[in-house]
Each structure stands twice: as C-alpha cells, then as structure tokens.
C-alpha positions as semicolon CSV with decimal commas, in nm:
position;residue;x (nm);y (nm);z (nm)
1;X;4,425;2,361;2,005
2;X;4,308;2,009;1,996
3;X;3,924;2,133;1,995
4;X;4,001;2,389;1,701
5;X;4,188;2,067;1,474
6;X;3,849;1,816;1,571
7;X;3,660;2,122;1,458
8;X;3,868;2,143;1,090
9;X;3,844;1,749;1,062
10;X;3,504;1,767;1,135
11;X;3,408;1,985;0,897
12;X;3,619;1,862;0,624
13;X;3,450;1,527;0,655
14;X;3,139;1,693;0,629
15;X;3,202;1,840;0,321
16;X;3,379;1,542;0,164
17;X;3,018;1,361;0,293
18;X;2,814;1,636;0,111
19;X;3,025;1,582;-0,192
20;X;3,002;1,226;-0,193
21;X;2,615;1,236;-0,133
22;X;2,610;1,448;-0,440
23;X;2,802;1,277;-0,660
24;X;2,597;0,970;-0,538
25;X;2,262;1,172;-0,687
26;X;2,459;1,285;-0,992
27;X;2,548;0,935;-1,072
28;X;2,175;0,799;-0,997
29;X;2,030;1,052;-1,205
30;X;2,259;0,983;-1,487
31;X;2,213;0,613;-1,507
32;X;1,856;0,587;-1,468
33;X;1,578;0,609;-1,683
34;X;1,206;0,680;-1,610
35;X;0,906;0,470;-1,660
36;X;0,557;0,495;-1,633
37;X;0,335;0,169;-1,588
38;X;-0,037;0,157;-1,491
39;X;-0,147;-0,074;-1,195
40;X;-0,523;-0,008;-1,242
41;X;-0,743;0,169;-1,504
42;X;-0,725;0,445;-1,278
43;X;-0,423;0,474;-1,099
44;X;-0,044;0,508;-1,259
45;X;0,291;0,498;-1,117
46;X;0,626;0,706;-1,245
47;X;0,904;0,556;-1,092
48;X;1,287;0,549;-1,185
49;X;1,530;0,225;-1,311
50;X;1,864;0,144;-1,369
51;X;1,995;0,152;-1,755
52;X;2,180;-0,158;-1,694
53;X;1,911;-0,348;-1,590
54;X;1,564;-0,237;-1,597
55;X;1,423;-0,457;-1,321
56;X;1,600;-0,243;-1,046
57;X;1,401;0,056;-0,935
58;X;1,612;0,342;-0,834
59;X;1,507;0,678;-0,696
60;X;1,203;0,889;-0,648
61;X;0,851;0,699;-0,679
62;X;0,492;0,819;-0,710
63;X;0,201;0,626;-0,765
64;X;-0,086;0,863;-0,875
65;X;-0,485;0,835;-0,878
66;X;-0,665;0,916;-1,220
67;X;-0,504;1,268;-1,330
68;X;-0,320;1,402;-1,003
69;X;-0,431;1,268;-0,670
70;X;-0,098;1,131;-0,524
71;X;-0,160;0,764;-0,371
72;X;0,185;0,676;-0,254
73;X;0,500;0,897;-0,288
74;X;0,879;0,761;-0,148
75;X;1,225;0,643;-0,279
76;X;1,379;0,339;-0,398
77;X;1,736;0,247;-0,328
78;X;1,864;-0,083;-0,536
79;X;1,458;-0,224;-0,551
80;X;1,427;-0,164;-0,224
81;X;1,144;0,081;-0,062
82;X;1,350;0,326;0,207
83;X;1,322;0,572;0,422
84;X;0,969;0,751;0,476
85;X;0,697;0,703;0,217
86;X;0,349;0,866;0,272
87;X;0,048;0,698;0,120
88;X;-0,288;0,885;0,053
89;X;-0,640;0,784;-0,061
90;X;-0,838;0,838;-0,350
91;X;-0,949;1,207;-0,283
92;X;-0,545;1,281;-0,203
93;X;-0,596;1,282;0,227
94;X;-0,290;1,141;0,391
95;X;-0,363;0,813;0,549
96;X;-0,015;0,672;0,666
97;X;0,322;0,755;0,673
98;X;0,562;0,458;0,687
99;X;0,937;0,446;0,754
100;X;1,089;0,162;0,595
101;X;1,422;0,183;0,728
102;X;1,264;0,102;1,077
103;X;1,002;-0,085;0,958
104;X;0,761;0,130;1,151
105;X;0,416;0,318;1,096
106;X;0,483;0,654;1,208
107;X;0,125;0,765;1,113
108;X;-0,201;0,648;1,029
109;X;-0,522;0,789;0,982
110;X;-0,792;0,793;1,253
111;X;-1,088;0,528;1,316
112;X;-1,327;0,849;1,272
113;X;-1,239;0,898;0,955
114;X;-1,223;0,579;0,878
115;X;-1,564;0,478;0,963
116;X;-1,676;0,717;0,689
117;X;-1,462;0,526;0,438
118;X;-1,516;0,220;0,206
119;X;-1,348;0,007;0,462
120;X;-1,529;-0,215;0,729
121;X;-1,339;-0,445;1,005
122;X;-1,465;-0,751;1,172
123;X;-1,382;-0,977;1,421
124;X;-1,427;-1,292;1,532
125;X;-1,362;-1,255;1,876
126;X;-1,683;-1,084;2,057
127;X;-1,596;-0,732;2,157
128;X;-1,773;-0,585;2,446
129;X;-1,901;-0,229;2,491
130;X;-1,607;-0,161;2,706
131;X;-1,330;-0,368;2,566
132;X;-1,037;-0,149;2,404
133;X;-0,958;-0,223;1,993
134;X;-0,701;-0,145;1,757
135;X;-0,743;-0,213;1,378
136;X;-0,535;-0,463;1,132
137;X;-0,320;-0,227;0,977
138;X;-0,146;-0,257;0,625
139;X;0,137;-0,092;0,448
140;X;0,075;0,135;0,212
141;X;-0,269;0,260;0,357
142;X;-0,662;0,161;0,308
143;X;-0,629;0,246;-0,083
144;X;-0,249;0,167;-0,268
145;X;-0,181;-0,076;0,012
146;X;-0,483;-0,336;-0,146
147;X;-0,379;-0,267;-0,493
148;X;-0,193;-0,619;-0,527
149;X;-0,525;-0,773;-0,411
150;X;-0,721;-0,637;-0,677
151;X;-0,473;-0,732;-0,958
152;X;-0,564;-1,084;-0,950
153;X;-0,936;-1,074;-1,050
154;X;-1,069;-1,051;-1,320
155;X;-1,515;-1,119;-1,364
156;X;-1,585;-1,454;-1,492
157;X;-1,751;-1,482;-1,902
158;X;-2,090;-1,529;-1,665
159;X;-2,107;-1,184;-1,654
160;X;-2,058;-1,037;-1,994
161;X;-2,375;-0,905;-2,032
162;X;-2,372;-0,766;-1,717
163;X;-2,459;-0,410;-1,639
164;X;-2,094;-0,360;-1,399
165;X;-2,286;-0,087;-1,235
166;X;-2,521;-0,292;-1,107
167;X;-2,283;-0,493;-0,898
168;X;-2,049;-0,478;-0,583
169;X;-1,765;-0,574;-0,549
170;X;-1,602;-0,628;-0,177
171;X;-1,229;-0,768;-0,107
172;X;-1,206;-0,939;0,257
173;X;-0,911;-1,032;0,380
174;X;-0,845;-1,249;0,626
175;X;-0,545;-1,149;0,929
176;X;-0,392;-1,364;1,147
177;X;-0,308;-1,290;1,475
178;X;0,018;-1,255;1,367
179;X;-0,002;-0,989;1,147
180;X;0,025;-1,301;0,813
181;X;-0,218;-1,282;0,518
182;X;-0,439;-1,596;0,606
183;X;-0,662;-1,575;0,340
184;X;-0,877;-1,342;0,075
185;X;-1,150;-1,317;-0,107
186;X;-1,380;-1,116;-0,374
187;X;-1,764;-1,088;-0,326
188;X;-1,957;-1,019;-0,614
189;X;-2,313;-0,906;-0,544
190;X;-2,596;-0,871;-0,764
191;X;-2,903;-0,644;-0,755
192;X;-3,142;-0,943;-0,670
193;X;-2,936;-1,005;-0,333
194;X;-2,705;-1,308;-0,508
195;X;-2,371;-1,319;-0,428
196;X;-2,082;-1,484;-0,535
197;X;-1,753;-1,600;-0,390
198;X;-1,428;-1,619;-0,538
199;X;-1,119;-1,731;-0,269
200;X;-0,750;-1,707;-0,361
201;X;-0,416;-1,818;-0,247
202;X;-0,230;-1,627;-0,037
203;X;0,064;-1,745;-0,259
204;X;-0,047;-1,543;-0,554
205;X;0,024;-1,211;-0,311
206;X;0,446;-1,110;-0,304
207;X;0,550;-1,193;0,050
208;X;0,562;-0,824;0,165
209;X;0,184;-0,772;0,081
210;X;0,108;-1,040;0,318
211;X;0,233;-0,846;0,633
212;X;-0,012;-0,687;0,868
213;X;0,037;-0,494;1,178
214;X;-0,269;-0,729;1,344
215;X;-0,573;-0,642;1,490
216;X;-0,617;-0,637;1,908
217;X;-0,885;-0,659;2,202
218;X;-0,765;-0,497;2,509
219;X;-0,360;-0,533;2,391
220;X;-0,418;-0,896;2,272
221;X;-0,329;-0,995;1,904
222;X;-0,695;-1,119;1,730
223;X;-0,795;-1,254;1,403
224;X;-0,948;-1,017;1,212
225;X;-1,114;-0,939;0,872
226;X;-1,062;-0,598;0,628
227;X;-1,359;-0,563;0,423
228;X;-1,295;-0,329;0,116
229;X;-1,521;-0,201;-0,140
230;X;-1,370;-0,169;-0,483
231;X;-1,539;-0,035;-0,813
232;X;-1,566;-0,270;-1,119
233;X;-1,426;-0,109;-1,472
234;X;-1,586;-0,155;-1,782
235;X;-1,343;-0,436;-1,829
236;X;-1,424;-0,634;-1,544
237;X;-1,127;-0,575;-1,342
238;X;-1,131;-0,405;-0,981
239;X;-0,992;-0,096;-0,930
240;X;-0,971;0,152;-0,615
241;X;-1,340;0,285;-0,497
C-alpha cells in the first residue's frame, strides 16, 4: 500500500514537472525574439533575446561558418551559456564538446588531427623526446573559441595598398600556467620576410575568454603559446582560416 501511494505521488510530480518544463518553453518562446549578428565577414550567429530587454540572450544558439558549416551550437539561459555546447571548425568537424554546467571539457579533438590544422603550440619549457605533454586548451575550440581575439584588429593605413593575399597573419597567445590569458599578439608577415608586431591587452578580452585549461610536461602546469593562423578580408580585418 505505501509503495503503490509513493508510486501515484511520484508520478504525479512527474507530470506536474513535465508540465511546468513546458510551460517554461512556451513562455520562452513567446517572449523572445530572434536576432542575427555577424562576428566576422564570414561567420554569423542566430541566437534568441528577451522582448523586455534585448541584452539578455535566451534559448537556442548557433554560430555558423559562411553559408552552413555550424561553428558552435548550445543554449542560453538568462545570458548565461548552459548545459552542453559542441563547437566545430571551419570545414564543420567536431572539435570539443563543453558542459557548462560543470565547467568541464567532455571532448576535444585529437593532437593528430590537430597537427594537420592551422594551429601550432610552443613551449618554453624544453620538452624531451620522452617527456609526456598535454596542450593549452580553450573554450569554444581551435576556431569560434579565438573569435574574440580576432575582433580587435584591424591592419594599420600602412597597408592600404597592400595586396591582403600576400600577407599572413598569425594570433599567439600567451598561457599561463594557470590556465590566465597572459598576453597576445598579431604577426603580420610580408612576402619579403618582414614582419610586424602588434601586442594587446589582455583587458580588451571579456574575462571568460581569458580562461585556459593550461598546457603540461609530465602532469606539471607550463607556460605555453597557441599560434593561430587567420585569413585577412578585403577589409583588413581577421577572420577564421
């Protein structure tokens, strides 16, 4: 008798829960409205706000790489990023899967693959033949996760007769060994081996763009540097190689 009434109550809660969760959705989907912003010339986002105030992001979230080629897909509750997102790269492979709700990466891509990628890592610790290394890792992947990074530049009037195709463009970033932005910079490099240097605070990056999982030799924490190649637009802006 008293297992047969916890069974009722059970399942009673569990469908007041369902119908709560759906009114929930209902009520989301109601008072939202969608909007579509572009973070690069080539990549988009679609995302979801509130119709009382615009600045809060609410709901489903994609950001997406020239036509369709999905670069970061999760949800937004109140402006905050929860549960699991999944981030991709510019050809639309799946590079990491994050869950925000435990802070965690559940998945990221392997160093095989990534050693075929426009992404190089350095250290300045001397690694031995033998010694056992882990990458820095970032949120949001090798490709959406550097997207803040590349905002912030913009080619100097030097270059305005410059033919962009002729140049390369590299953002290194520097990780401490506790996982903080320590510093970053963009490399422009001509075709007659010149090079120039442009360094930025890390103040100009939002707090949560400046967290690394860090870098390690044989289980110890390491400074380290990411060393990303990025393609220069016609206006002189970086975007996503």
């Amino acid at each position: 008798m008293t297992l047969a009434h916890n069974k009722i109550i059970y399942v009673n809660l569990g469908l007041l829960l369902v119908i709560l969760v759906f009114n929930i959705n209902n009520c989301f989907s109601q008072d939202t409205v969608k909007r579509h912003d572009r973070l690069t010339q080539s990549v988009a986002e679609d995302y979801y706000v509130l119709k009382g105030n615009k600045t809060i992001k609410q709901g489903l979230y994609q950001a997406i790489y020239g036509r369709n080629t999905a670069l970061a897909s999760g949800v937004y509750n109140n402006n905050k990023q929860v549960g699991i997102w999944h981030f991709y790269d510019a050809k639309g492979q799946l590079v990491e899967n994050f869950d925000f709700d435990k802070n965690a990466i559940l998945y990221e891509e392997s160093d095989n693959y990534i050693t075929e990628a426009h992404i190089r890592y350095g250290f300045d610790d001397s690694v031995k033949k033998d010694d056992k290394v882990t990458k820095p890792m970032k949120t949001g992947g090798r490709c959406f996760g550097y997207i803040p990074y590349l905002s912030v530049f913009r080619l100097s009037d030097d270059y305005i007769n410059a033919d962009f195709s002729q140049l390369n463009a590299i953002l290194e970033i520097l990780v401490s060994p506790g996982g903080r932005l320590a510093d970053f910079k963009i490399h422009i490099q001509g075709p007659d081996d010149s090079e120039r240097i442009t360094s930025f605070s890390p103040d100009l990056i939002d707090y949560q763009d400046r967290l690394f999982v860090p870098a390690t030799i044989n289980g110890k924490p390491v400074l380290s540097r990411i060393f990303v190649r990025c393609r220069i637009t016609d206006g002189g802006q970086l975007d996503v190689y």
